[in-house]
N, C-alpha and C positions, 0 to 999 in steps of 0.2 A: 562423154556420158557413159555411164557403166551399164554393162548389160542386166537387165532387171530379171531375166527370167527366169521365172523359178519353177524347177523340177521336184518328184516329191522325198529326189537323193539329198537335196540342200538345203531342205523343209526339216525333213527326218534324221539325215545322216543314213548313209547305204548300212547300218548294219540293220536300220529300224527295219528300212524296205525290205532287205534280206530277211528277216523274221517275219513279215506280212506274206511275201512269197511263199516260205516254207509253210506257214497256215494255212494257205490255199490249198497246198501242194496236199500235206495230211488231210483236211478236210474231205478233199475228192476222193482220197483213199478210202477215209472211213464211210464218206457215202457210197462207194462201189463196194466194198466188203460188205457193209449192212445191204446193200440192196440186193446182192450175193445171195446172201442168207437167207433173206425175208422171198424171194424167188424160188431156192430151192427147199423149201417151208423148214430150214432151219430158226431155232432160237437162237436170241441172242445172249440170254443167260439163262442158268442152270448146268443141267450134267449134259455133258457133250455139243453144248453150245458153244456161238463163237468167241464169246471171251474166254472160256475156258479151255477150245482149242488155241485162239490166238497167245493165252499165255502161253501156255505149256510150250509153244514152238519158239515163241521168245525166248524164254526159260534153257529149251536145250542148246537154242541159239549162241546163248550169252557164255552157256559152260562149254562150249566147243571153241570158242576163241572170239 
């Protein structure tokens, strides 16, 4: 008799999992960032808020290599 047990690697295929993982993983990111923010009574958008610092460090990020 073959083993029937099913995990959610042979349900999904390990790349799905691996894609579910990594939405966890940004998710808790982005709730610690905003919770960040909204803490230290930063905005989240407008001038000097955090998307608009979060870009611009991306931004110099990606042109430094």
């Amino acid at each position: 008799m073959e083993d029937a047990s099913m995990t959610s690697e042979n349900v999904f295929g390990s790349e799905a999992v691996e894609a579910v993982r990594a939405k966890a993983v940004d998710d808790q990111l982005i709730d610690e960032l905003v919770g960040r923010a909204q803490a230290e009574g930063l905005q989240l958008t407008g001038e000097g808020g955090l998307l608009q610092q979060l870009t611009k460090r991306l931004l110099e990020s990606a042109r430094q290599g």
